[in-house]
C-alpha positions in Angstrom: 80.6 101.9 85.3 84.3 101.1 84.3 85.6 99.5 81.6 89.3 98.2 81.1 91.5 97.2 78.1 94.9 95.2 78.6 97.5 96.4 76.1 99.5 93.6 75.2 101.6 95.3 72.8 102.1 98.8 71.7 103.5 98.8 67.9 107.3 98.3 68.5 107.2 98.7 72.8 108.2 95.9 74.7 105.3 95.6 77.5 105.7 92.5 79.7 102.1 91.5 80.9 101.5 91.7 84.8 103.1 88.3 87.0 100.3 85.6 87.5 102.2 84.4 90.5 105.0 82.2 91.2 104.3 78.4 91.2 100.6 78.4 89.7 99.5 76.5 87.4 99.1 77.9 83.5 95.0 79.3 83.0 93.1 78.2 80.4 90.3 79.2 78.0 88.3 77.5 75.8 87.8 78.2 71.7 84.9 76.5 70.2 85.0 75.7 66.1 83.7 73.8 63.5 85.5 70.5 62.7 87.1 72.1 59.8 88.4 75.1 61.2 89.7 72.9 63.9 91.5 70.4 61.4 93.1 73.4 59.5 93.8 75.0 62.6 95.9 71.9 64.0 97.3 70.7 60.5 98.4 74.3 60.0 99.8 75.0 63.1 97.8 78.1 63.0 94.7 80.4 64.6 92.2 82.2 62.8 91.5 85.9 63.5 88.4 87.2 62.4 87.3 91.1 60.8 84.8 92.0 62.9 82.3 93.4 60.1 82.0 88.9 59.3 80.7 88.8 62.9 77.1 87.0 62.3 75.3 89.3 65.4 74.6 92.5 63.7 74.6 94.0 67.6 78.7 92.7 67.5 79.7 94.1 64.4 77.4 97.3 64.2 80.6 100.0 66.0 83.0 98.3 63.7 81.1 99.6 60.6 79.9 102.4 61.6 80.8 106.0 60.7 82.8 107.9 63.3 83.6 111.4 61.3 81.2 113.4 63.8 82.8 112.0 67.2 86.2 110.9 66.2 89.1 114.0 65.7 92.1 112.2 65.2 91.4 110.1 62.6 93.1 107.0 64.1 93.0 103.6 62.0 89.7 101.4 63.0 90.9 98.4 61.3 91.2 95.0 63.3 90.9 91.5 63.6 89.5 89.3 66.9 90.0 86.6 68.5 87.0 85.4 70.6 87.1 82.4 73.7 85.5 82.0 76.4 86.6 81.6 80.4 83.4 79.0 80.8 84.6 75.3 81.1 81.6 74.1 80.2 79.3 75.7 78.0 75.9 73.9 76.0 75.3 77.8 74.5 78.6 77.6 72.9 78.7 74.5 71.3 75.6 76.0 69.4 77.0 79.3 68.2 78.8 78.1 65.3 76.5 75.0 63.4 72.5 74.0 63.5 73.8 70.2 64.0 76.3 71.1 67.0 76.8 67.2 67.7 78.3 66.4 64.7 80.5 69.6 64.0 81.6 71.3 67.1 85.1 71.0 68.6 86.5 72.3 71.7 90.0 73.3 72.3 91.8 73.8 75.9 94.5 76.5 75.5 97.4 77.1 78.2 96.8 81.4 78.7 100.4 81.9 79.4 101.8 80.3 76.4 99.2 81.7 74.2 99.6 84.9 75.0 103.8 85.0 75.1 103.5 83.4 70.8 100.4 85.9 70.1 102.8 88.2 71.5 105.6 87.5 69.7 103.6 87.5 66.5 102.8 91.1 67.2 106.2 92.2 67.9 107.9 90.8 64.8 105.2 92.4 62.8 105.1 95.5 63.9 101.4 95.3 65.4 99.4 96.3 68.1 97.8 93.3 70.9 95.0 94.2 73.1 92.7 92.0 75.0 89.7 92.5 77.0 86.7 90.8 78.6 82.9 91.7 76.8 80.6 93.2 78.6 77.1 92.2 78.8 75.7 95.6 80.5 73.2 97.0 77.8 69.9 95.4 76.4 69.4 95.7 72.5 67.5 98.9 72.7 70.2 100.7 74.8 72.4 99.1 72.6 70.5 100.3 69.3 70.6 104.3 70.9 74.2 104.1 72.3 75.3 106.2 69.6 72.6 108.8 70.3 73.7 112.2 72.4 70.2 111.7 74.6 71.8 108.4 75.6 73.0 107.9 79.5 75.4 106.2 78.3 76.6 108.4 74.9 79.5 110.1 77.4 80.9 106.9 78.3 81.8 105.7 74.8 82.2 109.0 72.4 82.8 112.0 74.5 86.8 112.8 74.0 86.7 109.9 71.8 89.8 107.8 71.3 91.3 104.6 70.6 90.2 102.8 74.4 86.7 103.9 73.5 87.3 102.6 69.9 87.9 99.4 71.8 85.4 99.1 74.6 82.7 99.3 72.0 84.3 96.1 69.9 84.3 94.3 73.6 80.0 95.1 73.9 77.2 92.4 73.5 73.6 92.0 74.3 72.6 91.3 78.3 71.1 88.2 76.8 74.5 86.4 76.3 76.5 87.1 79.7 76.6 83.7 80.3 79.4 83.3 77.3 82.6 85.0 79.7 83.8 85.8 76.4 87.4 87.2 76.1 88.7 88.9 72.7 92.4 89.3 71.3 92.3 92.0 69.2 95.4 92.9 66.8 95.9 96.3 64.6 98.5 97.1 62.3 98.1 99.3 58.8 99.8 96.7 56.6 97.3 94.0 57.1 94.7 93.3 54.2 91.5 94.1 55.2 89.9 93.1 52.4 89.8 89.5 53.4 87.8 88.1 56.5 90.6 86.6 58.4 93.9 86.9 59.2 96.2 83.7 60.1 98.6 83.9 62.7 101.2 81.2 63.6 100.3 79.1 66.7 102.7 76.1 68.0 99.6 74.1 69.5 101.7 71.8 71.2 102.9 73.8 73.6 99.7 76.4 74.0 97.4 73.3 73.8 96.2 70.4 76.6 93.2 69.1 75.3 90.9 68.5 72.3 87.0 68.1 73.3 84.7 66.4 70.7 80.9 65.3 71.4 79.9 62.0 71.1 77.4 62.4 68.6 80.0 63.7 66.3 80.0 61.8 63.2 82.5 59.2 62.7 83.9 60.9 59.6 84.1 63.8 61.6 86.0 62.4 64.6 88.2 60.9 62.3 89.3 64.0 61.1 90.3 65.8 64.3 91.5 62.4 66.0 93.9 62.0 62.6 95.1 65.5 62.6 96.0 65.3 66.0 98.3 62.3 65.5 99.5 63.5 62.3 101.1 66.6 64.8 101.1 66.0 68.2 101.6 62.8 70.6 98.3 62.2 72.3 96.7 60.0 74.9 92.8 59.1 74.3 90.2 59.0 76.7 86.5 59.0 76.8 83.9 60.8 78.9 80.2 60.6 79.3 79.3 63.4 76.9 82.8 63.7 74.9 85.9 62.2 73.7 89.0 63.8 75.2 92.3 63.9 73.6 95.5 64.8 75.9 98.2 66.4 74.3 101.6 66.4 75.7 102.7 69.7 76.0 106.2 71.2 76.4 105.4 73.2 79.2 108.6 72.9 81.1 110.9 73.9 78.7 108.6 76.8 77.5 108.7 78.1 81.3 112.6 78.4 81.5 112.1 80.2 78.1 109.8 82.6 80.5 112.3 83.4 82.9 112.6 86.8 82.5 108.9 87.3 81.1 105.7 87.9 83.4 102.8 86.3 82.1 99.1 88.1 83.5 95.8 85.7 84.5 92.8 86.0 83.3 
C-alpha cells in the first residue's frame, strides 16, 4: 500500500510541477457548490478554501482534530485549509453532497488544471505558504477507519510510525470505502500567519482564464439561474447553450496568452 503527496510549493522554494506533455490539451476537474457560493465565487473573482475541522463527515475531519502529542516529536504546525474537486465528469452523488433540494441549488464549475494550479501557485509563493495536493483514498471501511489510530491496527505503522508531515497529510487525503466513486482531489495550503479561527480562507482566482464552463440543472429555480447566469455576464463573455439535464454556459477563456505566459513553467496532469 503506497500513498503519494505532490508538493506544489515548499514555503519560499520555487518547485515547477512535472511537464504534462507538449501539445495536449489543458485537464480539467470539476467543483460542485451551492448557488451562492458559486455567485460569490464568480462575482468575487475568488475560491473558497475550507478548515478541515467544518468538514460535515466526522470520518473527514476526525485526524485534523485529533491529538498527536504521543506520536508526533517535532511538533510541526497541523493547521490547514482544503480545497476539494473531483476528476468525475459526471457525478449524480455529487450534486447531492452539498443541499437536500440539489435541483434547485447545485452548480457545477469546469476548471482548466493547468491554469489553476500555476494562480494557486502563485498565491502560495507571494504569501509565503505551503501547496500540496493529492488524490483521497478510499481504502479503509469505517471500523478500520475508527481503529487506525490504535497500535493493534495493520495499518497503525503506515500512518504514525516515524511520524511526519507526509503522514500528517495522507491522513487529511482518507475517506470511507463507501465514497470511491467521488475521485476526489484536495489542494491543501499551510502557512503560520493564516487565521485559523475562521472556517475559510479566500484566495484570489481569475476565473476567466482557469474556467470553461458553468453547469446548472434544469430544475434549478428560475431565481436561482438568474443568479449564476447574471454573475456570469456581469464578469465574463459567455455563449449559452442548453442540454437535456443542464444549462451550459461557455466561457471564453484566455488560454493562449496564459500559455506563452507558461513558457518556461511545466504544468503536471492529473
Amino acid at each position: 500500500m503506497s500513498y503519494e503527496i505532490k508538493q506544489i510549493r515548499k514555503k519560499t522554494s520555487y518547485n515547477a510541477l512535472s511537464d504534462i506533455g507538449a501539445g495536449l490539451r489543458p485537464i480539467r476537474v470539476y467543483k460542485y457548490m451551492d448557488v451562492e457560493t458559486a455567485r460569490l465565487c464568480l462575482e468575487n473573482n475568488n475560491l473558497r478554501f475550507c478548515i478541515p475541522s467544518a468538514w460535515k463527515d466526522p470520518y473527514e475531519k476526525r485526524f485534523y482534530q485529533a491529538d498527536y502529542r504521543h506520536v508526533d516529536k517535532s511538533g510541526f504546525e497541523k493547521k490547514l485549509f482544503a480545497y476539494c474537486v473531483t476528476q468525475k465528469r459526471t457525478s449524480e452523488a455529487a450534486w447531492r453532497m452539498y443541499t437536500d433540494d440539489p435541483k434547485k441549488t447545485c452548480v457545477k464549475f469546469s476548471i482548466c488544471v493547468g491554469q489553476f494550479q500555476y494562480y494557486l501557485d502563485r498565491y502560495a509563493y507571494h504569501n509565503y505558504a505551503s501547496l500540496y495536493r493529492g488524490k483521497v483514498f478510499y481504502d479503509f471501511q469505517d471500523d478500520e477507519l475508527n481503529g487506525l489510530h490504535l497500535k493493534s491496527s495493520e495499518y497503525h505503522k503506515i500512518f504514525f510510525e516515524n511520524f511526519n508531515l507526509t503522514k500528517y497529510l495522507n491522513l487529511m487525503l482518507l475517506k470511507r470505502k463507501a465514497f470511491d466513486y467521488e475521485g476526489e482531489m484536495r489542494y491543501m495550503i499551510m502557512d503560520d500567519k493564516f487565521d485559523f479561527e475562521k472556517d475559510y480562507l479566500y484566495i484570489p482566482m481569475p476565473w476567466s482564464l482557469c474556467l470553461d464552463k458553468v453547469f446548472i440543472p434544469k430544475e434549478i429555480t428560475t431565481e436561482n439561474r438568474e443568479k449564476i447566469e447574471n454573475a456570469l455576464k456581469r464578469n465574463y463573455q459567455i455563449c449559452k447553450d442548453s442540454y437535456p439535464n443542464s444549462y451550459v454556459f461557455h466561457i471564453s477563456t484566455e488560454t493562449e496568452d496564459l500559455f506563452h505566459q507558461f513558457k518556461n513553467i511545466s504544468i503536471e496532469g492529473i
